[in-house]
Residue, then its C-alpha position, 0 to 999 in steps of 0.5 A: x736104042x732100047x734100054x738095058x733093062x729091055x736087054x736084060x728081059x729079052x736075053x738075059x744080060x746086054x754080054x749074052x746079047x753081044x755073044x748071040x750077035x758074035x760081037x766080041x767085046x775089047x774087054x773081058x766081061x765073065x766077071x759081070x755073069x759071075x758076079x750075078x750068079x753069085x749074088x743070087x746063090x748068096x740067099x741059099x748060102x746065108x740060109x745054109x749057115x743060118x741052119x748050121x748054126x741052128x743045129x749047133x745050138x745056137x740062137x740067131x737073129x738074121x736082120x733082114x735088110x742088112x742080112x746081119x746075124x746075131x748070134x745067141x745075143x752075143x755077138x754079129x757075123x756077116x758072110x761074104x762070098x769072094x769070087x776067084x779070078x786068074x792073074x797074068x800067071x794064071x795063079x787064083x786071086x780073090x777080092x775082099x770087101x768088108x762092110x764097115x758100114x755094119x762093123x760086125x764082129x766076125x766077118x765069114x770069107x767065102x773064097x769061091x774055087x776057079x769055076x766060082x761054083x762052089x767054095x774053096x774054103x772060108x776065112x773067119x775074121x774078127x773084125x779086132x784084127x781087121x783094121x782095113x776094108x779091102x783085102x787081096x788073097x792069094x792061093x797060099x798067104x802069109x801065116x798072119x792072113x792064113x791063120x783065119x783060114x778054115x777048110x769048113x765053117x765047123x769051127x765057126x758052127x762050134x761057137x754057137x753051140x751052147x753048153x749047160x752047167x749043173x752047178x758053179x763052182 
């Protein structure tokens, strides 16, 4: 048997072997595409905030391993992307991870939409008031979860601008 790695150069993924051959799996396995995608369009959003940010104002160093930011030598961000996926009763859910290896100040929740193509909207977390490393979200959450929640990142953008004082009072 040839290894994954051979099936991954050949067809892409071992998944779209199987669907070439008319295999169907027991299991659901989408999720495993999905996931690939997302991990490859987290470089282009990454750099998308990097430059919001930017053009705010702001001065950032983004660590290249970790992918960390440090913003205006005042404090950390870390983005993650959170797939969508469907319950039983077809209402969207999503799965959060927080890296707690990194211990950022603010964590930025990306919650993809049902397609998982583009971003529903975002949750802005402070790491004070996260004290677990997994969530679950839903559509709509309690108000304690909720209140983080953002329709752009243009609130987050607006803590990096810097303003300039002519004189202290």
């Amino acid at each position: 048997m040839s290894s994954s790695s051979m099936y991954r150069s050949r067809f892409g993924s071992l998944l779209r072997a199987y669907t070439m051959i008319g295999y169907l799996p027991d299991r659901d396995y989408r999720y495993v595409e999905i996931n690939r995608t997302l991990r490859q369009s987290y470089p282009k959003l990454l750099a998308e905030v990097t430059a919001e940010l930017q053009n705010a104002g702001g001065h950032l160093f983004c660590d290249p391993v970790s992918e960390l930011l440090f913003i205006n030598d005042e404090f950390t961000a870390s983005l993650v992307i959170a797939r969508s996926f469907e319950s039983q009763n077809g209402s969207l859910r999503w799965r959060l991870r927080f890296d707690t290896g990194m211990v950022p100040d603010i964590t930025i929740a990306v919650r993809m939409d049902r397609s998982n193509e583009r971003p529903q909207d975002y949750y802005i977390f402070p790491s004070i008031d996260m004290n677990t490393n997994r969530l679950r979200l839903a559509e709509d959450n309690a108000l304690s979860l909720d209140a983080y929640r953002f329709d752009s990142l243009d609130f987050f953008y607006s803590m990096a601008a810097r303003s300039t004082f002519r004189e202290a009072a």
